[in-house]
C-alpha positions in Angstrom: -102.9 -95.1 -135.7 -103.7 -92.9 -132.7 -107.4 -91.9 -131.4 -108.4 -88.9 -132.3 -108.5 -86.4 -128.6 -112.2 -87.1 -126.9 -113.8 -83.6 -126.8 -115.8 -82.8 -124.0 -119.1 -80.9 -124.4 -117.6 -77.6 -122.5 -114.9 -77.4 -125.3 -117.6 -77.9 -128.3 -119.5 -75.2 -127.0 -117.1 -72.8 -126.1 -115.6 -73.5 -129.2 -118.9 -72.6 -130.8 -120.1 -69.7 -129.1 -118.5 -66.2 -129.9 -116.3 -64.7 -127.1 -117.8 -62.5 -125.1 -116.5 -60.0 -122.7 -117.5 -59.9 -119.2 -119.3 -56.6 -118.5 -117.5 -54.8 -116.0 -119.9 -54.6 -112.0 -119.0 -51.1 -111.7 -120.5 -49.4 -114.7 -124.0 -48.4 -114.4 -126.8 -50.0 -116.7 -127.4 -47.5 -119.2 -131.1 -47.7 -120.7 -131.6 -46.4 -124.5 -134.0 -43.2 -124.9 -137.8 -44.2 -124.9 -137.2 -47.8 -123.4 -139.3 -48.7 -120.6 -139.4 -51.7 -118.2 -142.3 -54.2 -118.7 -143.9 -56.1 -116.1 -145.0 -59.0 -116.9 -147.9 -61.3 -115.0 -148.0 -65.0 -115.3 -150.8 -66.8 -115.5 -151.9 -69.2 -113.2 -150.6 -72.7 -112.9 -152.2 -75.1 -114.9 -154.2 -78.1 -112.5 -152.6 -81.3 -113.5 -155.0 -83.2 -114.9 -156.7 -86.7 -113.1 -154.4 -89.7 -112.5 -154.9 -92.4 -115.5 -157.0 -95.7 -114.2 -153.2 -97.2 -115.0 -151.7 -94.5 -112.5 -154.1 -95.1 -110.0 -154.7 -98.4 -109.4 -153.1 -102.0 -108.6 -152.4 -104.2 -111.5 -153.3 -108.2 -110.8 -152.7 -111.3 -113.1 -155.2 -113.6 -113.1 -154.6 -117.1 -114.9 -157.6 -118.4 -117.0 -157.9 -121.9 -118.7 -158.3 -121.7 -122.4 -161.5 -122.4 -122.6 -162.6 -119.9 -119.7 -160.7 -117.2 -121.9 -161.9 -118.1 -124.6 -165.5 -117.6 -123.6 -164.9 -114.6 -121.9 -163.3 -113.1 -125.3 -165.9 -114.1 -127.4 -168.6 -112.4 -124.7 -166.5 -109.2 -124.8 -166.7 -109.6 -128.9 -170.3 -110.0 -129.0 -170.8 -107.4 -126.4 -168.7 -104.8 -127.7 -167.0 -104.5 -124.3 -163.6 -105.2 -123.0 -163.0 -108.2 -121.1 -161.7 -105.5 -118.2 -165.2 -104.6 -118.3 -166.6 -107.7 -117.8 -164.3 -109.2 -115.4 -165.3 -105.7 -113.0 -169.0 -107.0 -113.8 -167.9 -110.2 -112.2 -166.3 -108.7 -109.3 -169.5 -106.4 -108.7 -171.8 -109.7 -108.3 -169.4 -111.4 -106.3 -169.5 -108.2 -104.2 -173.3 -107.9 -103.8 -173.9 -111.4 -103.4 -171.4 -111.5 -100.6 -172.7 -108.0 -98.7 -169.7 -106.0 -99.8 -169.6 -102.3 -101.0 -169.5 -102.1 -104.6 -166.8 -100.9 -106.9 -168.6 -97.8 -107.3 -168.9 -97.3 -103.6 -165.2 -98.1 -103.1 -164.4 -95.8 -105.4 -166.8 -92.6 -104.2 -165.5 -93.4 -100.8 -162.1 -93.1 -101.7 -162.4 -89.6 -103.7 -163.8 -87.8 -100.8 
């Protein structure tokens, strides 16, 4: 048994539009009586919004024993935080207690 022809999408949609005839170049555009041409204004582009946290910054694995984990879950749990949160919260100390800029200095800096 043959295969049945392979259409291409040109022939499905030529097949499904009507025929329509090419206006001719030479024949003047012909408005009807009371018609009148609109102008319209667009509005003004929309500002995309802020990049996400996920857009914007540097992703980083970090390798924890089980028990460390495990202890820095069950702090997030108790604390109703994220362990992202905490883990920043660790980073700021280690920052401070070093001399370093904080996270939130980092970050004003880099806005401006």
């Amino acid at each position: 048994m043959s295969k049945p022809p392979k259409l291409s999408l040109a022939a499905i949609v030529a097949s499904a539009s009507p025929q329509v005839k090419p206006l001719a170049r030479s024949a003047p555009a012909v408005r009807p009586q009371g018609a009148e041409i609109v102008s319209l204004t667009l509005a003004p582009p929309v500002p995309k919004p802020a990049a996400t946290l996920k857009q914007r910054a540097r992703q980083m694995s970090v390798y924890l024993e089980p028990p460390v984990y495990d202890q820095l879950r069950d702090l997030a749990y108790a604390e109703r935080t994220k362990m992202h949160a905490l883990i920043l919260e660790g980073l700021d100390l280690l920052f401070k207690q070093r001399g370093a800029q904080s996270i939130a200095q980092l970050t004003d800096a880099q806005s401006r």
